[in-house]
N, CA, C and O atoms as a GROMACS GRO file, in nm:
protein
  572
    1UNK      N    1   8.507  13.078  -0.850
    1UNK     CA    2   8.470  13.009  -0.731
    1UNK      C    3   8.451  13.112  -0.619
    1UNK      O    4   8.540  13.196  -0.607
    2UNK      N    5   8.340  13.116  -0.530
    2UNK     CA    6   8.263  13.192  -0.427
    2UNK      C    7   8.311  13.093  -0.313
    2UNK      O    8   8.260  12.982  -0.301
    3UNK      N    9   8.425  13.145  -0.219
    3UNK     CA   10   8.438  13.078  -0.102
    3UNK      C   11   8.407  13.204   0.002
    3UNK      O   12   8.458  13.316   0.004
    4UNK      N   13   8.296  13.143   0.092
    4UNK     CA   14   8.274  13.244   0.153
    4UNK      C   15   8.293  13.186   0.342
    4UNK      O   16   8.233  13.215   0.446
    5UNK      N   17   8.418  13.087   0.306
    5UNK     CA   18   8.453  13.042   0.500
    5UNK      C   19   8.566  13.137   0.510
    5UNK      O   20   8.616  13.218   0.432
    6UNK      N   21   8.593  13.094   0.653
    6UNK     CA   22   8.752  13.139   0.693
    6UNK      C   23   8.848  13.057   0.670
    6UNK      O   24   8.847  12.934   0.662
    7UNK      N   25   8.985  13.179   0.651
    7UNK     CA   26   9.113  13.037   0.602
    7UNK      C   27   9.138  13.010   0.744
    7UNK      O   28   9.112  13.072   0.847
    8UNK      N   29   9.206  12.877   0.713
    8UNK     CA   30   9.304  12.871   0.848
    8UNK      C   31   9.382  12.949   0.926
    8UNK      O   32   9.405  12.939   1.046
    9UNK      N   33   9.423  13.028   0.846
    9UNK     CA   34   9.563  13.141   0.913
    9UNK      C   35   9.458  13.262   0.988
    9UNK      O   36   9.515  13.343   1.061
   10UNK      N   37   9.300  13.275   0.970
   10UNK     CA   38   9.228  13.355   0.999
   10UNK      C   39   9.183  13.331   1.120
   10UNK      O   40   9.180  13.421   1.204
   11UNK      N   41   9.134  13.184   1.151
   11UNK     CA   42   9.078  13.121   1.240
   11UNK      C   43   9.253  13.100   1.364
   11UNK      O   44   9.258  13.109   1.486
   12UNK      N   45   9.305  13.087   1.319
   12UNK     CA   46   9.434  13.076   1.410
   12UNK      C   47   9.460  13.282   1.485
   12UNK      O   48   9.476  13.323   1.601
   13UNK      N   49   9.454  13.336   1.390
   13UNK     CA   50   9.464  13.472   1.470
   13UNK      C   51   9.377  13.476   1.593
   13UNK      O   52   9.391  13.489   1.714
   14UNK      N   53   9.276  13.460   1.501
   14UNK     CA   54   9.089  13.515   1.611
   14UNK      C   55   9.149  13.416   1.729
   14UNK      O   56   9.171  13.489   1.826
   15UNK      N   57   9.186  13.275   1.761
   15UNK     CA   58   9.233  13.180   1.855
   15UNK      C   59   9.316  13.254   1.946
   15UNK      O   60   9.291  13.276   2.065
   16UNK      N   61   9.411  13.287   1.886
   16UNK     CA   62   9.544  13.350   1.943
   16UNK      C   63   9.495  13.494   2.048
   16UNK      O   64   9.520  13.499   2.168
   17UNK      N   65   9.418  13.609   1.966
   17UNK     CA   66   9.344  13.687   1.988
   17UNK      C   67   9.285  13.696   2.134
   17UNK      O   68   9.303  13.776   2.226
   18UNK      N   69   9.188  13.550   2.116
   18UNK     CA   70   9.097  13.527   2.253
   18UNK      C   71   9.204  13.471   2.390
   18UNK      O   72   9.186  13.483   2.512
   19UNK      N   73   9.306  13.413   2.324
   19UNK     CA   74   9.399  13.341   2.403
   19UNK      C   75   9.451  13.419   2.522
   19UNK      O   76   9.449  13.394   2.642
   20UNK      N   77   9.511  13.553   2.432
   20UNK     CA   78   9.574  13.690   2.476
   20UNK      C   79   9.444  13.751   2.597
   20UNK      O   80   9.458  13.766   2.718
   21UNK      N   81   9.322  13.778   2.512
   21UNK     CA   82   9.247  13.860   2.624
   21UNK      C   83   9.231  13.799   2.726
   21UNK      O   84   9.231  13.876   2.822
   22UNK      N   85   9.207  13.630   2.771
   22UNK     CA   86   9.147  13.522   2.822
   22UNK      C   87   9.285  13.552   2.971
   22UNK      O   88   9.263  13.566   3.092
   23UNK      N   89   9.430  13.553   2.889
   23UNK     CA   90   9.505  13.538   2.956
   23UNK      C   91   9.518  13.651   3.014
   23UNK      O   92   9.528  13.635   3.136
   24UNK      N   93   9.524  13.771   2.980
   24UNK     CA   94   9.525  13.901   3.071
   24UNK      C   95   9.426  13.945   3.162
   24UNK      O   96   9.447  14.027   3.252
   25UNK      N   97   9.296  13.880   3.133
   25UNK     CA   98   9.132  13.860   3.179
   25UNK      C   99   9.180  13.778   3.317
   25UNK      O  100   9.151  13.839   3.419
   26UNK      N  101   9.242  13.663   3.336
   26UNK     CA  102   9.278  13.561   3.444
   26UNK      C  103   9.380  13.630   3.560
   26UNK      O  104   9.387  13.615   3.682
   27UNK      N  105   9.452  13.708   3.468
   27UNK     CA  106   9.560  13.760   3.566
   27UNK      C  107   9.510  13.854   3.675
   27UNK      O  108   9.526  13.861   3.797
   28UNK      N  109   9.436  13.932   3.572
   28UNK     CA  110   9.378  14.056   3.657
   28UNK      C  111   9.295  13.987   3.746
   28UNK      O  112   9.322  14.006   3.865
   29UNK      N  113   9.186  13.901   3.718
   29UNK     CA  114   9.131  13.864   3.817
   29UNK      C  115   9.197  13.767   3.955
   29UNK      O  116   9.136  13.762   4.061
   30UNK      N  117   9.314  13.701   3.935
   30UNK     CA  118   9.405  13.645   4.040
   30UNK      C  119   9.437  13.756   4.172
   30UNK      O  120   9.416  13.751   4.293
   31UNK      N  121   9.498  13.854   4.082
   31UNK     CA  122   9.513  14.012   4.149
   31UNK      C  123   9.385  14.031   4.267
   31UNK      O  124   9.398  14.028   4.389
   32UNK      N  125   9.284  14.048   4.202
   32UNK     CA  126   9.188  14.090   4.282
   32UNK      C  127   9.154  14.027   4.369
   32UNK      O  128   9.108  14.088   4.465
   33UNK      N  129   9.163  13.887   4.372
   33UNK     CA  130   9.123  13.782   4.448
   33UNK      C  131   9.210  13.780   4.556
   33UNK      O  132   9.171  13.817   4.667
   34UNK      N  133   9.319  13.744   4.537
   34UNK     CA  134   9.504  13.784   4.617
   34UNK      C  135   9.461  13.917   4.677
   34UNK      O  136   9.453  13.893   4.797
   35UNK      N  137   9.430  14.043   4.658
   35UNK     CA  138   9.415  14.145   4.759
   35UNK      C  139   9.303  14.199   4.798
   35UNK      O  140   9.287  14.309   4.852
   36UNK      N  141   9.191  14.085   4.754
   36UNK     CA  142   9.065  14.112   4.865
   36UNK      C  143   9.093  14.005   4.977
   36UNK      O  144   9.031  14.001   5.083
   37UNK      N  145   9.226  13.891   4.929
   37UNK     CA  146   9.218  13.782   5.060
   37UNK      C  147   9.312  13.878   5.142
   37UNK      O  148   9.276  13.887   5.260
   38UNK      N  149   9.435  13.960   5.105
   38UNK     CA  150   9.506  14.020   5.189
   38UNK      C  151   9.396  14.103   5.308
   38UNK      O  152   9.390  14.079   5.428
   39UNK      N  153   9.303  14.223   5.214
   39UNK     CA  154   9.220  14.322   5.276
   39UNK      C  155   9.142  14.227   5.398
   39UNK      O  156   9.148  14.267   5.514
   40UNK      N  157   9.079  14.119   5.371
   40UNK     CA  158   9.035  14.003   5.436
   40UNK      C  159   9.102  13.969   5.599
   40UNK      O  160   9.043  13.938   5.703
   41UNK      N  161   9.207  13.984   5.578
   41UNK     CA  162   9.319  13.934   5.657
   41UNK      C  163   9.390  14.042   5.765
   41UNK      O  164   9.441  14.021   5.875
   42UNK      N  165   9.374  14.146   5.702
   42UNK     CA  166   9.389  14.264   5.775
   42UNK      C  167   9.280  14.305   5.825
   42UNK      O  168   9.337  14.391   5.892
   43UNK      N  169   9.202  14.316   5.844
   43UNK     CA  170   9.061  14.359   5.874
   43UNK      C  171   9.041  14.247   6.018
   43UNK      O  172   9.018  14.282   6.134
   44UNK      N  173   9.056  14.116   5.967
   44UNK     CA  174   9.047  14.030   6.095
   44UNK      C  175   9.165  14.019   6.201
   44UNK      O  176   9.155  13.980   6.318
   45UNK      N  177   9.281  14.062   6.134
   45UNK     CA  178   9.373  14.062   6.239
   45UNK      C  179   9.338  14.218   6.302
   45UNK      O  180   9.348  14.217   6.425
   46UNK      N  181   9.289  14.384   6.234
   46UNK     CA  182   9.304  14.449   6.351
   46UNK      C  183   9.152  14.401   6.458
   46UNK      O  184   9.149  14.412   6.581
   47UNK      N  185   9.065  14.361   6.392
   47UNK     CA  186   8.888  14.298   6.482
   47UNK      C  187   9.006  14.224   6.594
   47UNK      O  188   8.995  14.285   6.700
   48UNK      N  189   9.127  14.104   6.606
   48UNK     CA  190   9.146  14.038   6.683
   48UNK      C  191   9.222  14.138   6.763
   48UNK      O  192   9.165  14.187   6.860
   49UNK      N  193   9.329  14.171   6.736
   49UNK     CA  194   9.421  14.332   6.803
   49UNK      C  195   9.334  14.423   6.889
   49UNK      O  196   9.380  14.455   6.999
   50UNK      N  197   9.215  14.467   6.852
   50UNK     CA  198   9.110  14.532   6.893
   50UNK      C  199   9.065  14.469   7.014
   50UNK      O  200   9.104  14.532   7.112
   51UNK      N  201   8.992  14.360   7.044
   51UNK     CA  202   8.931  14.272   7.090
   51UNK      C  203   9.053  14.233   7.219
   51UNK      O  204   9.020  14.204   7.334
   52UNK      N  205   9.204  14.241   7.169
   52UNK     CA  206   9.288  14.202   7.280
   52UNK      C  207   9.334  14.345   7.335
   52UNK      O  208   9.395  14.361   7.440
   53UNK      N  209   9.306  14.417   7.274
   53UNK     CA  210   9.350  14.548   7.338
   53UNK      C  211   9.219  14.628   7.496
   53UNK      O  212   9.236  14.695   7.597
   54UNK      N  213   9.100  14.566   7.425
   54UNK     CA  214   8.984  14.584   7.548
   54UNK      C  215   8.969  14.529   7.684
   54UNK      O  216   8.930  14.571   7.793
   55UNK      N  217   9.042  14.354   7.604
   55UNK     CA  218   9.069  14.288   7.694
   55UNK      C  219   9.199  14.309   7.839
   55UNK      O  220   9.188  14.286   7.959
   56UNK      N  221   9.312  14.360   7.760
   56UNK     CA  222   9.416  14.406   7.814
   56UNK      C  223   9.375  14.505   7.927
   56UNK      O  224   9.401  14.495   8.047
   57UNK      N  225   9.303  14.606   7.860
   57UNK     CA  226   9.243  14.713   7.956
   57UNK      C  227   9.163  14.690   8.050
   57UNK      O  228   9.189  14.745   8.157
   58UNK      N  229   9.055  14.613   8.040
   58UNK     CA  230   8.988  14.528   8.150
   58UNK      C  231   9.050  14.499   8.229
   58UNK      O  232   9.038  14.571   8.328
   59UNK      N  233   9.165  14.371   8.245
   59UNK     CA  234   9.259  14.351   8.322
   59UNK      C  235   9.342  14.449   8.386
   59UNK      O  236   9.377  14.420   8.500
   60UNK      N  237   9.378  14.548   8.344
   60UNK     CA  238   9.424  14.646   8.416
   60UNK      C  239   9.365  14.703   8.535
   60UNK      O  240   9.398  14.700   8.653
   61UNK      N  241   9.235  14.774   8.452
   61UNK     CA  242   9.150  14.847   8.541
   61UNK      C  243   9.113  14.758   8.672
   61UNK      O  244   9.103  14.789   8.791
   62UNK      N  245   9.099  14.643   8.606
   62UNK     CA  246   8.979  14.560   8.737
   62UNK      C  247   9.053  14.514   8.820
   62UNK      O  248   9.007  14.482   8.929
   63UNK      N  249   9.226  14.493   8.781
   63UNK     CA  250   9.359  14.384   8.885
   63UNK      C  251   9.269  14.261   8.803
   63UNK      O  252   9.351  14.226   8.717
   64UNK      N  253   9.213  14.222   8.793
   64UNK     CA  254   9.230  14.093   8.751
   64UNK      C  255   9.292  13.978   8.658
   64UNK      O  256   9.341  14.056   8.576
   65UNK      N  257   9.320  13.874   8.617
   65UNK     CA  258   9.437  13.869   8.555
   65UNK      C  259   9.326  13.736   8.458
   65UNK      O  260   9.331  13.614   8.469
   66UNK      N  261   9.239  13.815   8.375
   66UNK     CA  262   9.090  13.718   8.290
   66UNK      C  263   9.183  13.672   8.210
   66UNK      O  264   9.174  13.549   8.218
   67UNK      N  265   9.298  13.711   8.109
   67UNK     CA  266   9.360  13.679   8.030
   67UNK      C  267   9.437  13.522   8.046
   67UNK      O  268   9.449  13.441   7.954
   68UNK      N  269   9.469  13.510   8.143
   68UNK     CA  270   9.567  13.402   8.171
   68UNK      C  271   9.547  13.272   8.080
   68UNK      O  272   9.582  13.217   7.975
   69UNK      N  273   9.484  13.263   8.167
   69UNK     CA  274   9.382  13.087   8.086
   69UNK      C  275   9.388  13.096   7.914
   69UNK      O  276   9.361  13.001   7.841
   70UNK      N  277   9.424  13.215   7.874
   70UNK     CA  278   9.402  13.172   7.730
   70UNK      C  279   9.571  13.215   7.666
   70UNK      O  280   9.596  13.244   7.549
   71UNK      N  281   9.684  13.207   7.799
   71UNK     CA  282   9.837  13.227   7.762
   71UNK      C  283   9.900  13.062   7.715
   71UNK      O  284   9.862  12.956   7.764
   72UNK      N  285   9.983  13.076   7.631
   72UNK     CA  286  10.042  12.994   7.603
   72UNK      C  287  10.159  12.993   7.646
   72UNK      O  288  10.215  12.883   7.647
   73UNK      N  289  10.232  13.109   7.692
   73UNK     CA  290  10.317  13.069   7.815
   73UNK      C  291  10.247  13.074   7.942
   73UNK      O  292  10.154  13.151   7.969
   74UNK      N  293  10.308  12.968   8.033
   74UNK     CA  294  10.313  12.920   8.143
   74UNK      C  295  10.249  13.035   8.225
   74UNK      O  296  10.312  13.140   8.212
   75UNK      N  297  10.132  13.045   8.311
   75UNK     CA  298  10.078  13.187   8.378
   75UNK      C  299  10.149  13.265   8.380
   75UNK      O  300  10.245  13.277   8.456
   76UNK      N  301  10.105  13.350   8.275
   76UNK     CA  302  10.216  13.480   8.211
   76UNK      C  303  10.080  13.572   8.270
   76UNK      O  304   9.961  13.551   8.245
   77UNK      N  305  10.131  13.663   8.345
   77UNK     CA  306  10.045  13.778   8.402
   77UNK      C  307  10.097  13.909   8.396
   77UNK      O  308  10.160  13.951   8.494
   78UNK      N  309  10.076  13.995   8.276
   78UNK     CA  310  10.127  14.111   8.222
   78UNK      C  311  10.147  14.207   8.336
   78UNK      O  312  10.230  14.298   8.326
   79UNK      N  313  10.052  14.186   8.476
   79UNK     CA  314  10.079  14.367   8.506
   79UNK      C  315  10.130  14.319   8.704
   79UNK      O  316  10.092  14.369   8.810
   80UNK      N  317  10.240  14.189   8.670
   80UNK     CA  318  10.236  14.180   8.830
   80UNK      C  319  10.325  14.248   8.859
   80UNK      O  320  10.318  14.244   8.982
   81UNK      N  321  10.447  14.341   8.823
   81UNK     CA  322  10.539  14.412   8.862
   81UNK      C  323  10.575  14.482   8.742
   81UNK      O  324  10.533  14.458   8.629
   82UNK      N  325  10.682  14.597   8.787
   82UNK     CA  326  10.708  14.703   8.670
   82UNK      C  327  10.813  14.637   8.539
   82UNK      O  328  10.876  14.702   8.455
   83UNK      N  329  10.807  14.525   8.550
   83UNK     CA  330  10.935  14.484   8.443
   83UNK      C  331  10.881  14.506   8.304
   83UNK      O  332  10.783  14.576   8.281
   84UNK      N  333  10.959  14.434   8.206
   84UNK     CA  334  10.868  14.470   8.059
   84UNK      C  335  10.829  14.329   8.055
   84UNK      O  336  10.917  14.253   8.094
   85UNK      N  337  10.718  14.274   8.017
   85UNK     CA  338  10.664  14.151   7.986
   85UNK      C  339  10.627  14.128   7.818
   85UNK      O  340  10.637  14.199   7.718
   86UNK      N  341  10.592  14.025   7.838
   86UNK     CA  342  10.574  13.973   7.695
   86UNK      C  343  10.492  13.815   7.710
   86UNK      O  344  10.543  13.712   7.755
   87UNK      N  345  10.336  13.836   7.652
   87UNK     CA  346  10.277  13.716   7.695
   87UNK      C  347  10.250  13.675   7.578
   87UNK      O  348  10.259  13.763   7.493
   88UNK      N  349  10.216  13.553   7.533
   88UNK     CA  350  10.152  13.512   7.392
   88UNK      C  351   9.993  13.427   7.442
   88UNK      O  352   9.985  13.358   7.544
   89UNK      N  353   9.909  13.444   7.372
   89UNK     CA  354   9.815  13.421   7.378
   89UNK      C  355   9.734  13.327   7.248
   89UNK      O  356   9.728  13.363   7.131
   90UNK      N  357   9.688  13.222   7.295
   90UNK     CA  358   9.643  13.166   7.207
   90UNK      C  359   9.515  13.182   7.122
   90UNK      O  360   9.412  13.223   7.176
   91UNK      N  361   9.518  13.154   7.009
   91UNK     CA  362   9.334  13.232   6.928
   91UNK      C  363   9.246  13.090   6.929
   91UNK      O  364   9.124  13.106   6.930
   92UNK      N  365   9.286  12.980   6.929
   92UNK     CA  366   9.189  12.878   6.914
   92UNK      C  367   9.132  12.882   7.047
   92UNK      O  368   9.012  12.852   7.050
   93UNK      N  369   9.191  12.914   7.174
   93UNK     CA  370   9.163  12.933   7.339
   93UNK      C  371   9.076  13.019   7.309
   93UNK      O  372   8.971  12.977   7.357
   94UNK      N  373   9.049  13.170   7.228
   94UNK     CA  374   9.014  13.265   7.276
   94UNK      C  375   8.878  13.234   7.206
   94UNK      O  376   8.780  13.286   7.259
   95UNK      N  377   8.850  13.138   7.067
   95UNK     CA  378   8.785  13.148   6.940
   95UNK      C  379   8.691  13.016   7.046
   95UNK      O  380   8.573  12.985   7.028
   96UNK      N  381   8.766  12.968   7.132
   96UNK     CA  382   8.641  12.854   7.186
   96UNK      C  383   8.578  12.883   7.294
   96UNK      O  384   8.474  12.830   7.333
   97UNK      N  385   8.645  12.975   7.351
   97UNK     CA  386   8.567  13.050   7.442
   97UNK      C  387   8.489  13.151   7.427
   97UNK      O  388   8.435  13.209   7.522
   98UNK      N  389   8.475  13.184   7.302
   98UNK     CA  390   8.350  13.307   7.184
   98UNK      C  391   8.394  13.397   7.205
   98UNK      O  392   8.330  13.488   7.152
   99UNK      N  393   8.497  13.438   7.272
   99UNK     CA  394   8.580  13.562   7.275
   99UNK      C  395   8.604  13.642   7.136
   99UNK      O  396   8.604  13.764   7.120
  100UNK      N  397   8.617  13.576   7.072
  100UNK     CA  398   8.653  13.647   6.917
  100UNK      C  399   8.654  13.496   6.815
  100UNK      O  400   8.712  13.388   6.825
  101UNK      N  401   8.543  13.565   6.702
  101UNK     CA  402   8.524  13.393   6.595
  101UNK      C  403   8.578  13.381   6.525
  101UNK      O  404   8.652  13.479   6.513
  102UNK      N  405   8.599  13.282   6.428
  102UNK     CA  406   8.684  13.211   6.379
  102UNK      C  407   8.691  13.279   6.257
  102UNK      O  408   8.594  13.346   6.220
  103UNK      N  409   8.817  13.268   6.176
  103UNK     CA  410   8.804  13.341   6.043
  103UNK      C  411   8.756  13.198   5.935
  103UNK      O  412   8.839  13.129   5.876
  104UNK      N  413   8.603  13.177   5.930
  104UNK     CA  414   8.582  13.054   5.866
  104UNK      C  415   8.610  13.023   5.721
  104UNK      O  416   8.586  12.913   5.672
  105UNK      N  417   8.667  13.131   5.650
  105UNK     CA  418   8.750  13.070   5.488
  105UNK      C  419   8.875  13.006   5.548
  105UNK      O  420   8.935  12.950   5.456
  106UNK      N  421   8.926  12.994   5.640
  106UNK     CA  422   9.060  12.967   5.676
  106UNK      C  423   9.083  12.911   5.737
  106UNK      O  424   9.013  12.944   5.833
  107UNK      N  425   9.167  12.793   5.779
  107UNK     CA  426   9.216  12.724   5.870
  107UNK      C  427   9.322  12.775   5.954
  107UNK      O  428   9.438  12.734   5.950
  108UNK      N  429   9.269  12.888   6.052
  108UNK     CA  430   9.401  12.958   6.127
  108UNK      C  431   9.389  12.955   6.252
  108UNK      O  432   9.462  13.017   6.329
  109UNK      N  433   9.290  12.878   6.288
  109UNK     CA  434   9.286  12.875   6.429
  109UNK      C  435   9.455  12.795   6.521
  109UNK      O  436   9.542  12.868   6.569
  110UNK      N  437   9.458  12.701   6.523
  110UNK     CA  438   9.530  12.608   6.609
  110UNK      C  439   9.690  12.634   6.655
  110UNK      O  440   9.739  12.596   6.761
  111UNK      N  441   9.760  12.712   6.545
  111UNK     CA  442   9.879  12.794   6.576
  111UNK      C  443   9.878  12.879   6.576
  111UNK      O  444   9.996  12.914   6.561
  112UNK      N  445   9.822  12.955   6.582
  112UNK     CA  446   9.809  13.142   6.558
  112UNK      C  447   9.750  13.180   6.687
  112UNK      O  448   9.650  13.141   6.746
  113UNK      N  449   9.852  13.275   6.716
  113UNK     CA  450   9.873  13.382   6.866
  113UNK      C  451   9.893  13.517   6.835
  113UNK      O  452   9.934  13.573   6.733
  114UNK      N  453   9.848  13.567   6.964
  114UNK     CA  454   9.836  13.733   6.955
  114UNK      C  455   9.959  13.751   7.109
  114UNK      O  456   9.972  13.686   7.213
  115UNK      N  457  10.005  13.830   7.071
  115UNK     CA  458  10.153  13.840   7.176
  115UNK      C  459  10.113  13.942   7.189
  115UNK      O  460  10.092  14.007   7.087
  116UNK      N  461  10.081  14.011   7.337
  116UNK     CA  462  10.123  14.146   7.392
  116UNK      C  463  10.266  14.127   7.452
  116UNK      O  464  10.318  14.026   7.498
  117UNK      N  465  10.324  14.283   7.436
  117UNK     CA  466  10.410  14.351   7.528
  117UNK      C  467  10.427  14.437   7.594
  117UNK      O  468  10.441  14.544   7.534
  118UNK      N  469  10.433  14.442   7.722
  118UNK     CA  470  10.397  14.574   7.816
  118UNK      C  471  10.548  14.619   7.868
  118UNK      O  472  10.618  14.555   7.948
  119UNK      N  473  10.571  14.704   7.825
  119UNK     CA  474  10.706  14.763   7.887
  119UNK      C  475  10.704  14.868   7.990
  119UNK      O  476  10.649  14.975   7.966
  120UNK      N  477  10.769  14.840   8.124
  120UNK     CA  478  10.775  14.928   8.190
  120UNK      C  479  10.766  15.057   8.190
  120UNK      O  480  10.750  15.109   8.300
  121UNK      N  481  10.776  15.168   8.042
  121UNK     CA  482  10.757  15.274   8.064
  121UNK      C  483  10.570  15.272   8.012
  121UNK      O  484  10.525  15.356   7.935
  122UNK      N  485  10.508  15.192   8.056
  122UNK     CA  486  10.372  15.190   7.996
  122UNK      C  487  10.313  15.164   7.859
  122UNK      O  488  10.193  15.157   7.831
  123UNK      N  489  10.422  15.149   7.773
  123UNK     CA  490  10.390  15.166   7.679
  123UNK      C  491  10.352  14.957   7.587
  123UNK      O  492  10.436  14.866   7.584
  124UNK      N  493  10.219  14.951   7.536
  124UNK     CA  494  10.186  14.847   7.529
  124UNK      C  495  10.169  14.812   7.358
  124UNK      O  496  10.113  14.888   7.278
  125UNK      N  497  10.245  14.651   7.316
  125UNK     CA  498  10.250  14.639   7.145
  125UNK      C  499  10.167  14.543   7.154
  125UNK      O  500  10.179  14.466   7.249
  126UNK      N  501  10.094  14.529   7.088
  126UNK     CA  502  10.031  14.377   7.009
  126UNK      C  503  10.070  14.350   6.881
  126UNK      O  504  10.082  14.438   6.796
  127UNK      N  505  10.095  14.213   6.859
  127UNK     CA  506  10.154  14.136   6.728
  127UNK      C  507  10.029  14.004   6.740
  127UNK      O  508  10.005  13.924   6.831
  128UNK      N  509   9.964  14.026   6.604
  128UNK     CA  510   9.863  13.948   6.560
  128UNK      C  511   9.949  13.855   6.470
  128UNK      O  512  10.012  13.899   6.374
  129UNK      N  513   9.947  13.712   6.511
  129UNK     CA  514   9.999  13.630   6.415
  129UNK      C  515   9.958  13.520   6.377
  129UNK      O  516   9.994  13.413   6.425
  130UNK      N  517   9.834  13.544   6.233
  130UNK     CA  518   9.731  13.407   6.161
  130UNK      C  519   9.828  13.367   6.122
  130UNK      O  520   9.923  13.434   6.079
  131UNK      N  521   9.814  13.163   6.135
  131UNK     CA  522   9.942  13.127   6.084
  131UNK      C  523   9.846  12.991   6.004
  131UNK      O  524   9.839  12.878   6.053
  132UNK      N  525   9.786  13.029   5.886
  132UNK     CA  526   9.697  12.944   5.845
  132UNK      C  527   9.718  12.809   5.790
  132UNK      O  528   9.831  12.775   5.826
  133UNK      N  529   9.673  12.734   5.734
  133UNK     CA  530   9.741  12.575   5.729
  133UNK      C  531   9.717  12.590   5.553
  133UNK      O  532   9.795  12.534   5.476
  134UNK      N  533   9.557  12.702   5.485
  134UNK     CA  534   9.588  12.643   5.361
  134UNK      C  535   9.611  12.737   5.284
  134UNK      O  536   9.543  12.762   5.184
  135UNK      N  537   9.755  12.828   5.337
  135UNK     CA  538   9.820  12.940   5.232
  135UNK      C  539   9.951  12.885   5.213
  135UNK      O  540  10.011  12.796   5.274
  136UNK      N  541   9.985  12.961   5.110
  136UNK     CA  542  10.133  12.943   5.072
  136UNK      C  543  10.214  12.999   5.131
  136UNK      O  544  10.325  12.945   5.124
  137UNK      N  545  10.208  13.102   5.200
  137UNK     CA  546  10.290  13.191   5.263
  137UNK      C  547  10.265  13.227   5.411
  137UNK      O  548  10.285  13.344   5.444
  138UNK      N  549  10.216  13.122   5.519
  138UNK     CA  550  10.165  13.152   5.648
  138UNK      C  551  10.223  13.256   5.752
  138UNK      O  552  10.172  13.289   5.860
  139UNK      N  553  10.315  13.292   5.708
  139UNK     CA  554  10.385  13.383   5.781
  139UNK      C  555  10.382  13.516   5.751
  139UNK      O  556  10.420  13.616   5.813
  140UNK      N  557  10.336  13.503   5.656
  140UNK     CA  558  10.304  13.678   5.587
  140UNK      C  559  10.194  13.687   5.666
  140UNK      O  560  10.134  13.783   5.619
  141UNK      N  561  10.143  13.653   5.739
  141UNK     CA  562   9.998  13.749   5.824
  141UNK      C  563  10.042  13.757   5.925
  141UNK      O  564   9.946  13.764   6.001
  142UNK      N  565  10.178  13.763   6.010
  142UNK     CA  566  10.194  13.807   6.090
  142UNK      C  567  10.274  13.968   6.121
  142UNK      O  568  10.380  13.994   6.064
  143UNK      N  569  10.222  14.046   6.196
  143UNK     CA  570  10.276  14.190   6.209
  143UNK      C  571  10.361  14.222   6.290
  143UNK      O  572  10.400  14.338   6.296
   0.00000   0.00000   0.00000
């Protein structure tokens, strides 16, 4: 007798086989996906950091105090005396006023603030903080 199929125990390897590559094939690609959204994320938080750091300087140079309107504390005005301040600033304020656009894969507008701090010896921090609605971990994008 000329049997010329596959046995079962043959067809179950080759299964198993594809199962294995399929599954190491998925992982790797999760990976990549997960740290082109990180690279993604960093890139738009320093564009927003950037964008508040020009702004900051403007206000300096000119005395004027353009920033306000888009504080989420109460008229927080970084440079009215030598103390150390600390203002938070809102991004959906800044993103509707075209100041800086929206990161459109993401829902991060509506809680997410950029906090300067100006400390009396001059020296000035920004903390970018996307606080998105459809990640698992919203707090990891803040610095």
């Amino acid at each position: 007798m000329n049997n010329k199929a596959f046995t079962l125990v043959e067809l179950l390897a080759v299964i198993i086989i594809l199962g294995l590559i399929s599954t190491i094939g998925i992982t790797s690609y999760n990976k990549i996906i997960e740290n082109s959204k990180d690279k993604a994320f960093s890139s738009y938080k320093n564009t927003v950091e950037t964008i508040i750091q020009s702004k900051v300087i403007d206000d300096y140079t000119s005395g004027n105090s353009t920033l306000k309107k888009y504080s989420i504390n109460s008229d927080c005005d970084l440079f009215h005396n030598n103390d150390d301040k600390s203002c938070k600033y809102s991004l959906k304020k800044l993103i509707d006023d075209g100041l800086i656009d929206s990161f459109s894969d993401y829902d991060c507008d509506n809680d997410s603030y950029i906090e300067v701090m100006v400390y009396s010896s001059n020296k000035t921090e920004y903390n970018v903080c996307l606080i998105c609605n459809n990640l698992k971990n919203p707090n990891k994008y803040c610095s």
